[in-house]
C-alpha positions in Angstrom: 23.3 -5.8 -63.4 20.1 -5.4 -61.4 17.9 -8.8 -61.5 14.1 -9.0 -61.0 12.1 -11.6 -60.9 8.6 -11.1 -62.6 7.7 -14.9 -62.2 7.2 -18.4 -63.5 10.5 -17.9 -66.5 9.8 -13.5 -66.5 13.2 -12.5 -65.5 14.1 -8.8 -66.3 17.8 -8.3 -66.4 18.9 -4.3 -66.7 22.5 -3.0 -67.6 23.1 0.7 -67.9 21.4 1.9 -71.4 20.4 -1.9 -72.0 16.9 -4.0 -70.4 16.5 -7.5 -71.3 13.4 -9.4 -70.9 13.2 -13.5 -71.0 9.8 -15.5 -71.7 7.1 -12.8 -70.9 4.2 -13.6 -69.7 1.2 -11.6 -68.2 -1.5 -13.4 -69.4 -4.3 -14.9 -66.7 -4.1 -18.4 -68.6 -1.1 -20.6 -70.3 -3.4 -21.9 -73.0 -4.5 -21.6 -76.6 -8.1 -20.3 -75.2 -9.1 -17.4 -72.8 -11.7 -19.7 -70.6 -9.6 -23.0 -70.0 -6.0 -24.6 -69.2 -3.6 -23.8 -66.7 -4.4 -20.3 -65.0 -2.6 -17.9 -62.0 -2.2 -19.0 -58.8 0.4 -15.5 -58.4 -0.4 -12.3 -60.3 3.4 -10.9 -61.9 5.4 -9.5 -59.6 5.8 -6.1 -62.0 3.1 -4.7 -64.1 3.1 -4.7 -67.4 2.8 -0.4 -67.4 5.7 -0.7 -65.1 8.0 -2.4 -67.7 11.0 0.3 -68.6 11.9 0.0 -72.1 12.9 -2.8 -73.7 15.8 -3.4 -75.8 15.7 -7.7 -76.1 13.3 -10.2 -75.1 14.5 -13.5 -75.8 12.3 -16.3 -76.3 13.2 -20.2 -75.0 10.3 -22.0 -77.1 6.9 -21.6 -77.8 4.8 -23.4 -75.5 2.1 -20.9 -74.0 3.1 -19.9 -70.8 7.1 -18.9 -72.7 5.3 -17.6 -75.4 2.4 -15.6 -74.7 1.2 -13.7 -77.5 -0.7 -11.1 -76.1 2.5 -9.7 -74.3 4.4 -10.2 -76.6 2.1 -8.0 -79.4 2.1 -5.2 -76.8 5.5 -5.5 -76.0 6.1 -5.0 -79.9 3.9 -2.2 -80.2 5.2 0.0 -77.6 8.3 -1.1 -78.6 8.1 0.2 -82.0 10.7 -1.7 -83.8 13.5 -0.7 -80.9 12.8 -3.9 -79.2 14.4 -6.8 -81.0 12.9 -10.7 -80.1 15.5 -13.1 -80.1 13.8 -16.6 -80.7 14.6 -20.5 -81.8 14.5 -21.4 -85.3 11.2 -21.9 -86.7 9.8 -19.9 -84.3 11.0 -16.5 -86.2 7.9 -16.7 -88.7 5.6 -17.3 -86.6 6.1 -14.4 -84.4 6.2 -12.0 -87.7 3.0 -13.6 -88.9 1.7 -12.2 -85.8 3.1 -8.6 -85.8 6.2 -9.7 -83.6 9.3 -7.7 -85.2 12.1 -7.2 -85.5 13.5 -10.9 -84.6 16.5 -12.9 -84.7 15.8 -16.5 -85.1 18.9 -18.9 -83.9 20.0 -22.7 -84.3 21.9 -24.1 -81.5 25.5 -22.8 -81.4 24.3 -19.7 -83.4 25.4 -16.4 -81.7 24.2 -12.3 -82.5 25.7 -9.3 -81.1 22.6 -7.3 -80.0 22.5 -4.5 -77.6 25.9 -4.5 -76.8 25.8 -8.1 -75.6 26.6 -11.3 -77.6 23.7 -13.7 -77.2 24.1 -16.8 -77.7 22.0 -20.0 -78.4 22.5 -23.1 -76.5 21.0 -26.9 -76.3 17.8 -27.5 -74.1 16.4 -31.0 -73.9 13.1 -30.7 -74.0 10.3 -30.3 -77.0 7.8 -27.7 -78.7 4.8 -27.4 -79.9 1.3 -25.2 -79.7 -1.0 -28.1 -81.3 -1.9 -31.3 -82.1 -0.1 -31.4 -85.1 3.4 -28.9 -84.8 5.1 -31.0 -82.0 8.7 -30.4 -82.5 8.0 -28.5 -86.1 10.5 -25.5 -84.3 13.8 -26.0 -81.8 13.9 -24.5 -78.0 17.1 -23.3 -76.6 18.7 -21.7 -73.6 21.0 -18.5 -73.9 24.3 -17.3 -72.5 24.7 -14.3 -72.3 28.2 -12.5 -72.4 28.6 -8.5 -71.8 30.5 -6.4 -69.6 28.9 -7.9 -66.5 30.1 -11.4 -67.4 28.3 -14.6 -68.6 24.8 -14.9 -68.2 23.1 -18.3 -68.3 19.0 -18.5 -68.9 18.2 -22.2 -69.3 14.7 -21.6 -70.3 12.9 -24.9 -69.7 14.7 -28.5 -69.9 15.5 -31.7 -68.4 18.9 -32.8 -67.1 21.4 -33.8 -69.1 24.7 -33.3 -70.7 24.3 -29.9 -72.1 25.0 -28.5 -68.6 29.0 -29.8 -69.1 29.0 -28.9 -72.5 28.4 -25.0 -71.6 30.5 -25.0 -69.1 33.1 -26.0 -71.0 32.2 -23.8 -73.8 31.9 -20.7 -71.9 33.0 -21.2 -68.3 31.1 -20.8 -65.4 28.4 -18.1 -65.2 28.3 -15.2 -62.5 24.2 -15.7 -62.7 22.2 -18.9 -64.2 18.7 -18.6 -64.6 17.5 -22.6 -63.7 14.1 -24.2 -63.5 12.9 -26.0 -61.2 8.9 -27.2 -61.4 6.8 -29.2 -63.2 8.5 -32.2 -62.3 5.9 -34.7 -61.3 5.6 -38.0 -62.0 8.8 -38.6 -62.9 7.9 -41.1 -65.2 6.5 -38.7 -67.3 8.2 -35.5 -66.4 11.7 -36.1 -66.2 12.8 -35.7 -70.0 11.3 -32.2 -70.2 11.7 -30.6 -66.9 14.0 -30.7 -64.0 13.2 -31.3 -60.5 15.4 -29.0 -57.2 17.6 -31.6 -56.7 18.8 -32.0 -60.4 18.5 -28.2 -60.6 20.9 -28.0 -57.7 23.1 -30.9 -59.2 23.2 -28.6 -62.6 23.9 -25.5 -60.8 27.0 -27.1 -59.7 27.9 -28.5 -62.7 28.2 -24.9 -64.3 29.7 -24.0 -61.0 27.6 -20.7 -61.3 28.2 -18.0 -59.2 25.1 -17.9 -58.4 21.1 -19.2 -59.7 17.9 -18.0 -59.4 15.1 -20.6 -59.3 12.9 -20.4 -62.3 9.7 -21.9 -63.9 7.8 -22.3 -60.2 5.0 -21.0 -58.3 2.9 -19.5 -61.0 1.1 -22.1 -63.3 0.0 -25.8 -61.7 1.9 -27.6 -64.7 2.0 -31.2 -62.7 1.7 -33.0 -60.1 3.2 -31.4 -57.4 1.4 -28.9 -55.4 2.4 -25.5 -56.5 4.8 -24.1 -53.9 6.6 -27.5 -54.0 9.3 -26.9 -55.7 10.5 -23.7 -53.6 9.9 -25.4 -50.4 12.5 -28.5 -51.6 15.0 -26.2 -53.4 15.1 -23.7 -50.1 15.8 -27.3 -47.7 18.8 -28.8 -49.9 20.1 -25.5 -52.3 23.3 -23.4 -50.3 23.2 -19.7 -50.2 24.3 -19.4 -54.0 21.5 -21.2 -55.4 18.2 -18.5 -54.4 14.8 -18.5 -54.4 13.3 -15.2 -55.4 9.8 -13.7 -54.4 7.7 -12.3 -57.1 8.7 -8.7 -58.0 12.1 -9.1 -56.3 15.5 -7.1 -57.3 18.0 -8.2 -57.0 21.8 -5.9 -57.5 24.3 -8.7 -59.3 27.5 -9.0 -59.4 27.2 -9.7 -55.0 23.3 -10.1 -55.8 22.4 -8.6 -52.6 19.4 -6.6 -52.5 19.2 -3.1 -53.6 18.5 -0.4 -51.0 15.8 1.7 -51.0 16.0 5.1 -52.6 
């Protein structure tokens, strides 16, 4: 499996004959408007022309910078029905309304077998919403992941809780977790939606992962914290097995050492 990191939750994972793509985003702004709300502070690390072909993009929620419409309608038009969107339920219908197709919508504990891979949906604690008036109208999820590679954890965005045991002793550990890390400040506020390092690093041994890659960082200013905060922590306290990846980075799994040039 080659990993690389796009950035903020963009991770594209490749298999031979199979590309997987998780909460795309390309868009200058997280927001329901062009001309305010959280914008770039770090262009994507891979163009959108430079995308190969996608097979499955799966979807953790629908707040705007996971779900980011734009993309996601040119990802479905060049796709041409080949690329299946894998999304929580309630979120399925909104997507088609929108020219987003074909998808599979999934409840926690639901699993599909899609592009020679079994996906499956797991628990997330954190919330959803797009408006004033939708908040929590559709679920969010992570997904494992399980192929010839091995298991394959993306957590998507959530807080720290329980549901790390639970799927690892559903599943067993994962060779790669996908973990975020940002958007934790003040923790008053913060801490039942989003994880700071230290609880991402006390997760990633809970799932006794292989090994993680930092997610949901250095992209957006979502809180408090200053913007490279969150790398600069995880890199002081995280071991070797717990990484920080630059934007546009590959990454060759299952040693995840980086691929040589060609």
């Amino acid at each position: 499996m080659l990993v690389t990191f796009v950035n903020h939750s963009t991770v594209l994972l490749q298999q031979p004959g199979v590309n997987i793509l998780t909460d795309p985003i390309w868009s200058p702004r997280c927001s329901p408007v062009s001309f305010a709300g959280p914008k770039r502070h770090r262009d994507p690390g891979v163009a959108f022309e430079d995308l190969p072909p996608l097979d499955l993009v799966l979807l953790s929620h629908n707040h705007y910078d996971h779900l980011d419409l734009p993309a996601l309608r040119r990802l479905a038009a060049r796709g041409r029905g080949a690329t299946t969107f894998a999304a929580p339920l309630g979120v399925g219908g909104f997507l088609e309304s929108r020219g987003i197709a074909p998808v599979r919508e999934l409840d926690w504990g639901d699993s599909a077998a899609l592009c020679g891979a079994v996906i499956h949906s797991v628990p997330a604690f954190h919330f959803s919403g797009r408006g004033l008036f939708d908040r929590n109208r559709a679920l969010w999820c992570g997904y494992v992941l399980e192929s010839s590679f091995g298991l394959v954890y993306f957590a998507g965005d959530t807080a720290f809780g329980r549901h790390f045991s639970w799927i690892r002793d559903r599943f067993g550990p994962p060779r790669v977790a996908f973990l975020p890390i940002g958007a934790y400040e003040p923790r008053w506020f913060m801490s039942s939606s989003h994880m700071n390092p230290d609880e991402a690093l006390e997760a990633h041994r809970i799932l006794g992962s292989e090994c993680s890659i930092a997610i949901h960082h250095g992209t957006f200013q979502l809180a408090d914290e200053s913007i490279d905060a969150p790398a600069v922590r995880l890199r002081a306290i995280a071991p070797d097995s717990f990484r920080v990846m630059a934007n546009g980075e590959s990454l060759a799994a299952p040693q995840l050492e980086r691929p040589r040039p060609t």
